[in-house]
N, C-alpha and C positions, 0 to 999 in steps of 0.2 A: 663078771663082777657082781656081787653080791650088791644086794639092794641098801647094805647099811652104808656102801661108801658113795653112792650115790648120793647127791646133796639135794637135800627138798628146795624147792620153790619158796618156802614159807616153814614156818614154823610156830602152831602155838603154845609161846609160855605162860601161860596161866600165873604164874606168880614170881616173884622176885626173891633173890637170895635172899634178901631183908627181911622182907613181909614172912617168908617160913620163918627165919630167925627169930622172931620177933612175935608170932603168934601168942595169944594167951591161953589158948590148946594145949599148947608143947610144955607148956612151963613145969608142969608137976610131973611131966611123962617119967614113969621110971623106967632106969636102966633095963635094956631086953625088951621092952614092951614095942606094939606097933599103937599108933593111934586110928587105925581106921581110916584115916582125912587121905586122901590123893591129893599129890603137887604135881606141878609141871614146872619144869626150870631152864633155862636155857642160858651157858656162857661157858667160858674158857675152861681147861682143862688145867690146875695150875698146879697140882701137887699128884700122883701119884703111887699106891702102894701094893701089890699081890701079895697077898698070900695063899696062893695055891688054890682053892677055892673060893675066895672071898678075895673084891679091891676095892680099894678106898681110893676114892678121886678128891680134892676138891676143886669145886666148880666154881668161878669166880663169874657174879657180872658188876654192873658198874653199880650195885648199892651193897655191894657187898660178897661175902662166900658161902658154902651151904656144901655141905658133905655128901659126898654120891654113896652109897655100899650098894654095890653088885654080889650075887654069890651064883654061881655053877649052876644051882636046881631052879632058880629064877630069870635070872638075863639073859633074854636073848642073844644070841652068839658072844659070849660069855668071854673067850676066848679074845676076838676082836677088840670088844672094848678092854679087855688086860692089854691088850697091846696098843692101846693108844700114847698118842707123843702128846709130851706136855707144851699147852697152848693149841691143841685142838683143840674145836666148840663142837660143842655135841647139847643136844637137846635129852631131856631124861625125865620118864614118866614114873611114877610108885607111891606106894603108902610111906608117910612122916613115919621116920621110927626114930627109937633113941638105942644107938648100940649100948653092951654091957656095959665099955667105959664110960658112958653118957654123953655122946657125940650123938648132935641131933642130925638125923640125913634120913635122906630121899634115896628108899630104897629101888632101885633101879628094876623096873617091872617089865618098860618097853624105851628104847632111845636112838637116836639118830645123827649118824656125825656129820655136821651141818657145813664143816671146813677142814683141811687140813692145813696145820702149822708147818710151811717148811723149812722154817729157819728156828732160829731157840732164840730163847725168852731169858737168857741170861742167867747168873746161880741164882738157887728157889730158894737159897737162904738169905742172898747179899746183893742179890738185882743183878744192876747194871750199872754199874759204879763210873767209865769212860763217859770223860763230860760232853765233848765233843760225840760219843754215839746216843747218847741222852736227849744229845736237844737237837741233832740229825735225824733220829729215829723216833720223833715223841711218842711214837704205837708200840713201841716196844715201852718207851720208858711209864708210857702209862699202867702196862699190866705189870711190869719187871719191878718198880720199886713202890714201893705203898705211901700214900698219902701225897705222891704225884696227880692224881686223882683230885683227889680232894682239892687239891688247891685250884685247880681248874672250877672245879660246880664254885667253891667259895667265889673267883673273880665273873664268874653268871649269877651267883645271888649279888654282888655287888653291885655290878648293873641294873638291876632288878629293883636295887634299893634305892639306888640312887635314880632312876625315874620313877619311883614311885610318890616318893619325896618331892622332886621338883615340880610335879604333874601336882600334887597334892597342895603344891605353893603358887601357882596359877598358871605352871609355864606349862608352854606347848612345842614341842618338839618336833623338828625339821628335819628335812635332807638337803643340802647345797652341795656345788658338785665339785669333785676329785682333780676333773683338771682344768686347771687354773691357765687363761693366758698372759698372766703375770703371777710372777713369784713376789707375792707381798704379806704382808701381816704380820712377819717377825724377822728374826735375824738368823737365816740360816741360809744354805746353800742348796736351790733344790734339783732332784731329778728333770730331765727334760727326757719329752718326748716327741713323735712328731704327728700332726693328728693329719695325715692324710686326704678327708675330704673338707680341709677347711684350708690344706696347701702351707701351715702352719705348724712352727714347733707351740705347746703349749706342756707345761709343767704339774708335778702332781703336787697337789697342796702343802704349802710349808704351815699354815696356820688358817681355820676355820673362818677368823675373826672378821673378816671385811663382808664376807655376803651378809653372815647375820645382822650386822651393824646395816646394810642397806633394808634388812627387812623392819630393821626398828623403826626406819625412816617410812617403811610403807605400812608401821599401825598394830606390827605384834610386841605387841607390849613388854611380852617376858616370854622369851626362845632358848631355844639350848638345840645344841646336836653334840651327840657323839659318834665319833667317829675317826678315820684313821688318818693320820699325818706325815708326811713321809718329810725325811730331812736330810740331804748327802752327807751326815758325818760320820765321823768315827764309831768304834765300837767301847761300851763299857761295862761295869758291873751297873751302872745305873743310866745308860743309852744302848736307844735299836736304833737306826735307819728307820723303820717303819714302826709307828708305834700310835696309842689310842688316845685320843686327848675329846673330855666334854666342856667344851664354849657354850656362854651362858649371859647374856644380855638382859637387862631391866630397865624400862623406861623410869626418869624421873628418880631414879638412887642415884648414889655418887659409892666411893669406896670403903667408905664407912659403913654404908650397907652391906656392899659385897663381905665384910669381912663377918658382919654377925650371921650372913647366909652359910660362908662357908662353915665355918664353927659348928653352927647348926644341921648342914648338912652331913657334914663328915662325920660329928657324932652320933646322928641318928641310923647311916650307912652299918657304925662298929656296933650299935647296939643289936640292928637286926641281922648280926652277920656273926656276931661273936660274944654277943649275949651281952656287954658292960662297953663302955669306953675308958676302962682302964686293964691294960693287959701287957702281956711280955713283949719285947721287939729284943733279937739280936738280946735275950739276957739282961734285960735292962727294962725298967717300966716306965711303960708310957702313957699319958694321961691325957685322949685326947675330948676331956669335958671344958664344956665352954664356961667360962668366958679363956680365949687363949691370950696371950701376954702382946702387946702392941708397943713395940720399940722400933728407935729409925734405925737404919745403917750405922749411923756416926755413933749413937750409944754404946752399939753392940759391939761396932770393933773399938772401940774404945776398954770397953768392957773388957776385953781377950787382949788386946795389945797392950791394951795400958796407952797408946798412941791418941793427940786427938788429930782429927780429920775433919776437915768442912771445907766448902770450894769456897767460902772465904779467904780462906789461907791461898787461892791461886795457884794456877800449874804449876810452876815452878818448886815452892815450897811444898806442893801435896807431892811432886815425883820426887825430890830427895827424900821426903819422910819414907813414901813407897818403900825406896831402893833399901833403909835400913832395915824394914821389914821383907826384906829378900823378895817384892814384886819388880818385876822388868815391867819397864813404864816402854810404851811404842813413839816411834818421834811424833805420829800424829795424833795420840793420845788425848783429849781434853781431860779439865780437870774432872768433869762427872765420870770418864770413863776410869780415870787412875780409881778414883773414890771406888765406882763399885768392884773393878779390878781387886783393891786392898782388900774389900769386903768376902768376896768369893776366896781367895787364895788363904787367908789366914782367921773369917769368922764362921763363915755360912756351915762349915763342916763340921764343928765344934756345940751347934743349937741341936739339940737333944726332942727338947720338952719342946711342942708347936711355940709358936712364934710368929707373928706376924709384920716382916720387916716392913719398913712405911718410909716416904718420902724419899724416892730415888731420884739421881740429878736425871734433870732434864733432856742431856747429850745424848744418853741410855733407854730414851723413851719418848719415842718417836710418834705413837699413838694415845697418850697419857696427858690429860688436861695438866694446866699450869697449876700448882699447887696456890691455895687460893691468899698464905700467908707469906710462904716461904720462895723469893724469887729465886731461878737458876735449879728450882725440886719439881715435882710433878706429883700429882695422887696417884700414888700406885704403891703397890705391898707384891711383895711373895711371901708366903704361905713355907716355913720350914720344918720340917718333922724330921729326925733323926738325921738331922746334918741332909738334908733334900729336899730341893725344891721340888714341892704338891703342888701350889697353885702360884699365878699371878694375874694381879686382879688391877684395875686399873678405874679413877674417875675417867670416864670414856672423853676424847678430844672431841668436841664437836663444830670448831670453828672451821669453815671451808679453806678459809685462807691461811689460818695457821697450820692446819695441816700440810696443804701445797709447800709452804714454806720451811717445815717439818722434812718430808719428803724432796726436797732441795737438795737438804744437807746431808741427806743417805747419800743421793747420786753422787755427789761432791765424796762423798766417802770413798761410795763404791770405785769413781773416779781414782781415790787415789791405794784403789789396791784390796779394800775388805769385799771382798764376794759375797760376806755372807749381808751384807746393807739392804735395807728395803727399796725394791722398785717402785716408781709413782705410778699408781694406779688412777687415771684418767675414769671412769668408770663410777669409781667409790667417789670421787673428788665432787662429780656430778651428783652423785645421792646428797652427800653432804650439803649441798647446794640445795638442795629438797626443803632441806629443813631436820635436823636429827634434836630430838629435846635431850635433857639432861640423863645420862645413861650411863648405870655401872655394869661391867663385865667382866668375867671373870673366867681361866683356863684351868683345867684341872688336870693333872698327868693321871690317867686310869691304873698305866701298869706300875707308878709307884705308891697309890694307895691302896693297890691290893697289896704289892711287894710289904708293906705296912702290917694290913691285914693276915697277910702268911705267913707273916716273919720271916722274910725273903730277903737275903743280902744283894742278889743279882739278880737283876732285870729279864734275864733269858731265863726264870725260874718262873715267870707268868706271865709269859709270852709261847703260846704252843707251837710255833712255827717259828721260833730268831732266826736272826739275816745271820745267814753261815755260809764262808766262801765255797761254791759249786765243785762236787767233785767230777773229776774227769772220766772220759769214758773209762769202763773196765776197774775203775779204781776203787775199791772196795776198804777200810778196815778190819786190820784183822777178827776186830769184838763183831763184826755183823754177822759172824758163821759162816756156814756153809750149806746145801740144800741139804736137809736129810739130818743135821743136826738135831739132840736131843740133848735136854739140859738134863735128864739122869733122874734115877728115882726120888721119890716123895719121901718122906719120913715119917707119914701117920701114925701115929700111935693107936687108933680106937680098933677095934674087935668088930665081927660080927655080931649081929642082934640075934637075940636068941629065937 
């Protein structure tokens, strides 16, 4: 075996597709010239071209590509690398030149192929188009289709931004842990597990919100964690099973704060992430500069229906009004739930431009202080941007008793049939009892303000890894290839340098 298919240990790249690209060396270089400067580059093989004594590669890494020319009287086993397969990575040492067409590359002095590809990387002109092998295979779909990439580093600088932000507003950032021995904190249904040396099923987190709310109680003033949420439902263009949510507590705010945080936050996020906070979404513009628009429920679908709505009007007359706006009312349904029921099914999809809805009934909001005007409402908002709930924020409950009493009327729920009702958490009931001062909190969905950000209609578009049901043994698609597959030559156009 010759020493070039032997894979190194290591490899040094000295510099980056970009950083060549991008030099201010290169810029004037004329066609045929060499510039003297040595590169080292190291990354995938992704295009292909011979011409009999002279090939043209180009070499992809993750900031970018950078042109290989090999020719017969210079590269080493010359030969071998003409016959490399597209999505090997090979490493490649030589002088900057610019060919006679003025294609800036790394003429190939000395190189080493660091891996082989044995499966293909899908067509070099049109990727990898099968949805299902896209977000099965994210390693292919990241080198096979362009600006797949990109959207990934964009939701890491959005992270980035968004703790910089809230660290820069005085908060301080935690870890709490993953499994929970109660499923509480929101309304959903969660995974159970069984923890072994505790002899105990204990469940992986439906919602953040109950540890950090004990930590406000023990004196961190303003906390936030991000991190990951799991939830047993359904799949959508805008739900995972597993997905990233940043909880976000403040002593001494109520929800009127939360709401010029969020504003503030999320604008400052788009500005360092995509230069403005006015930009394209889905072909449409969207403006997310503060101040955002603060309306209730009852306005807004009122607004869109033409219908009015208010749990004045009582179950009864809010489920016939429901039933003419084609929502199915449940027989245990109160009237808060019809209310926000109407809301979700015929307003919430239709708000475009943010919005901040406000005063949700009380049935619907279990952890949500009593609204301080409006009896039978609660402070609390969700956050909607392009017909989607981003955030909800909530004047935090803080009475021991009203919440025990709160958490009653889950059971009684759960009792008569919703799974997804909150369990009474005994524990938290206890902090509460501590002493919790006045406190606004607030959830933020990650993957639908990058989804925002990328102009992403579905949720497994910034998610690298979506919940996809498990293939069987042996069971392959037919788009995964076969060993020894080759996705076919390149199409370079440039020449040899002179």
């Amino acid at each position: 075996m010759s020493h070039i298919d032997e894979a190194p240990y290591r490899y040094e790249a000295g510099d980056s597709a970009q950083t060549v690209a991008a030099d201010p060396r290169f810029a004037d270089l004329a066609p045929g010239a060499g510039s003297g400067v040595q590169a080292s580059v190291a990354g995938r093989v992704m295009r292909l071209r011979s011409q009999g004594k002279v090939t043209f590669a180009e070499l992809r890494d993750w900031t970018g590509a950078i042109q290989l020319f090999a020719d017969e009287s210079r590269t080493p086993e010359y030969r071998r690398f003409e016959a490399l397969s597209l999505g090997d990575w090979v490493g490649a040492c030589g002088e900057v030149v610019r060919t006679r067409r003025g294609e800036l590359s790394v003429r190939v002095e000395s190189w080493s192929l660091l891996a082989r590809a044995r499966r293909d990387f899908g067509d070099k002109w049109r990727g990898v188009r099968d949805i299902e092998t896209r977000h099965r295979q994210r390693e292919v779909d990241l080198w096979a289709n362009e600006g797949v990439r990109d959207t990934f580093l964009l939701r890491s600088q959005v992270l980035s931004a968004l703790r910089r932000e809230l660290e820069g507003r005085g908060f301080v950032e935690v870890e709490t842990p993953i499994l929970h021995p109660i499923a509480s904190g929101a309304h959903a249904r969660p995974f159970v597990t069984h923890y072994n040396a505790l002899h105990a099923d204990f469940y992986l987190r439906i919602a953040i919100e109950l540890y950090l709310k004990r930590l406000i109680v023990g004196g961190f003033e303003r906390v936030f964690e991000i991190g990951r949420v799991f939830r047993n439902e359904g799949l959508s263009p805008r739900h995972n099973p597993e997905f990233t949510m940043l909880e976000l507590y403040q002593a001494y705010a109520d929800y009127r704060d939360m709401m010029e945080l969020v504003e503030g936050v999320v604008a400052e996020v788009a500005r360092q992430t995509k230069g403005d906070t006015v930009f394209t979404y889905q072909g449409r513009a969207l403006d997310l500069s503060p101040p955002w628009r603060r309306a209730t429920m009852e306005e807004l679908v009122r607004e869109q229906t033409g219908v009015e709505l208010t749990l004045a009007l009582g179950r009864d007359e809010l489920a016939r009004r429901a039933a003419t706006l084609g929502v199915d009312v449940g027989e245990h349904d109160g009237a808060g739930k019809i209310l926000q029921d109407v809301y979700e099914h015929t307003t919430e999809h239709a708000l475009f431009q943010p919005v901040f809805v406000t005063d949700y009934p009380k049935e619907v909001s279990p952890l949500a202080r009593d609204h301080r005007t409006r009896p039978g409402y609660v402070e609390r908002f969700e956050a909607v941007v392009a017909g989607r709930e981003l955030v909800n924020a909530f004047s935090e409950l803080a009475d021991p008793d009203e919440q025990r009493a709160r958490f009653a009327l889950q059971a009684e729920e759960r009792a008569a049939g919703d799974e997804e009702a909150m369990a009474l958490d005994e524990e938290f009931l206890r902090a509460l009892e501590h002493g919790m001062p006045p406190t606004g909190g607030i959830g933020i969905g990650i993957d639908r303000l990058v989804m925002l950000l990328a102009d992403k209609a579905n949720i497994r578009e910034v998610i690298l890894f979506p919940a996809l049901r498990p293939l069987g043994r042996g069971e392959m698609r037919a788009e995964d290839g076969e060993p020894g597959d080759e996705v076919g030559e390149g199409a370079d156009e440039a020449e040899a340098a002179g």
